[in-house]
C-alpha positions as CSV (number, residue, x, y, z in Angstrom):
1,X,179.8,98.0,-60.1
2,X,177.7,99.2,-63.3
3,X,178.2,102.2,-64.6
4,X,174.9,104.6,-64.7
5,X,173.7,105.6,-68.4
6,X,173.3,109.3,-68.9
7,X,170.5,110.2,-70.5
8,X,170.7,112.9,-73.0
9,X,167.5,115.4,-73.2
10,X,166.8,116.6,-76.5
11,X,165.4,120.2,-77.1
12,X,161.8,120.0,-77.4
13,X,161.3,120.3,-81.4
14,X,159.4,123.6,-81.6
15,X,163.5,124.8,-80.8
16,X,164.5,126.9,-83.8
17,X,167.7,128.2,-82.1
18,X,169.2,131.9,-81.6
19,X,167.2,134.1,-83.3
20,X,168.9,135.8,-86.6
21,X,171.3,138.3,-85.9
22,X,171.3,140.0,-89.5
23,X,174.7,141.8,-88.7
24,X,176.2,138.9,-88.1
25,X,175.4,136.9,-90.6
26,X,176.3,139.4,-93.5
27,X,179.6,139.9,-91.9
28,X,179.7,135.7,-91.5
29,X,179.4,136.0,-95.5
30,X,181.6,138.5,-96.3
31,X,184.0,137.4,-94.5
32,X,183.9,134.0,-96.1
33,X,183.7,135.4,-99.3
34,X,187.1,137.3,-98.9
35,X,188.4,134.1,-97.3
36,X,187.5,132.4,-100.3
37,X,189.7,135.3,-102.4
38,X,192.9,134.9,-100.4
39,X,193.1,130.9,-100.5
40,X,192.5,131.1,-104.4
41,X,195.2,134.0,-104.7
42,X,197.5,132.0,-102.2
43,X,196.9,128.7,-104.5
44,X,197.6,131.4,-107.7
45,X,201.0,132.7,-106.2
46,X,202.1,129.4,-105.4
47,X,202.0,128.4,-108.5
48,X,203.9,131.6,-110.1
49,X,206.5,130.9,-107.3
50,X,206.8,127.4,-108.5
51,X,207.3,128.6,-112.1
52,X,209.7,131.1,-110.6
53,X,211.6,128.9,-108.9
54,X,211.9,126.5,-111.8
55,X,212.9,129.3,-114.1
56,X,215.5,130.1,-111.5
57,X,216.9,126.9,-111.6
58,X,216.9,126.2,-115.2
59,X,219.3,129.8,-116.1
60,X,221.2,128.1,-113.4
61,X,220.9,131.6,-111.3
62,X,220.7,132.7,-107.9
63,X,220.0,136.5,-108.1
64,X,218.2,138.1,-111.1
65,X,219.2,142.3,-111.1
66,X,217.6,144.3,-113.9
67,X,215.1,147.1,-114.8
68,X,214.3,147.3,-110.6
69,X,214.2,143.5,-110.5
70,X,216.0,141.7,-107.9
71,X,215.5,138.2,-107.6
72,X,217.7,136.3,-104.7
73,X,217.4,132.6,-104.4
74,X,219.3,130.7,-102.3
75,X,220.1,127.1,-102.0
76,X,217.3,126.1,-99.4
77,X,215.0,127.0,-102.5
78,X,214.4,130.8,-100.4
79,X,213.2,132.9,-103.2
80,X,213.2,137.0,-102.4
81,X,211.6,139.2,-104.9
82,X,211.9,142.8,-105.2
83,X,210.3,145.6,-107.7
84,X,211.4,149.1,-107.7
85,X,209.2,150.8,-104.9
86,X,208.0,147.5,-103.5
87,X,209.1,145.7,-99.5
88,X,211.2,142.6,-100.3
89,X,209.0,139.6,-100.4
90,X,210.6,136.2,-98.6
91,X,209.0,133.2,-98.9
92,X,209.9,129.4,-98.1
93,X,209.6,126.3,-100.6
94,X,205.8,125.8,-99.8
95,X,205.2,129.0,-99.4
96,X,203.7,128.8,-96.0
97,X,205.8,131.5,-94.2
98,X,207.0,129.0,-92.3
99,X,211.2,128.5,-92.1
């Protein structure tokens, strides 16, 4: 038995769409644009962690204490850093929150 073709109705071209919603698009924007800040400054501390890490691994250290420094890395490459007055930080080998 054949199968009946659907046939697809296009929008008669005059169509333009939803009309603009000016709210929404500035806030579309902004948030893009502060998107756009976080992925660069996530790509930026990846890279410090990486140099961290290394630096880490080179003094042949797993916890760095001085001046309100504490640095804790473990052998599954778990790096916690700490500054006087700051939450301790955790973070993974990528970096993605993810354990």
């Amino acid at each position: 038995m054949a199968r009946k073709s659907k046939t697809l109705t296009l929008p008669d071209e005059s169509f333009q769409g939803p009309p603009a919603i000016a709210e929404i698009e500035d806030l579309a924007e902004e948030y893009a644009a502060k998107r756009d800040e976080r992925m660069e400054a996530l790509t930026e501390e990846k890279k410090l962690k990486t140099r961290l890490v290394g630096m880490m691994e080179f003094h042949n250290l797993t916890e760095y204490n001085r001046d309100g420094i504490l640095i804790t890395f473990e052998i599954d490459k778990k790096l916690k850093v700490k500054i006087k007055g700051d939450s301790v930080s955790e973070d993974d080998e990528d970096g993605d929150g993810e354990e």
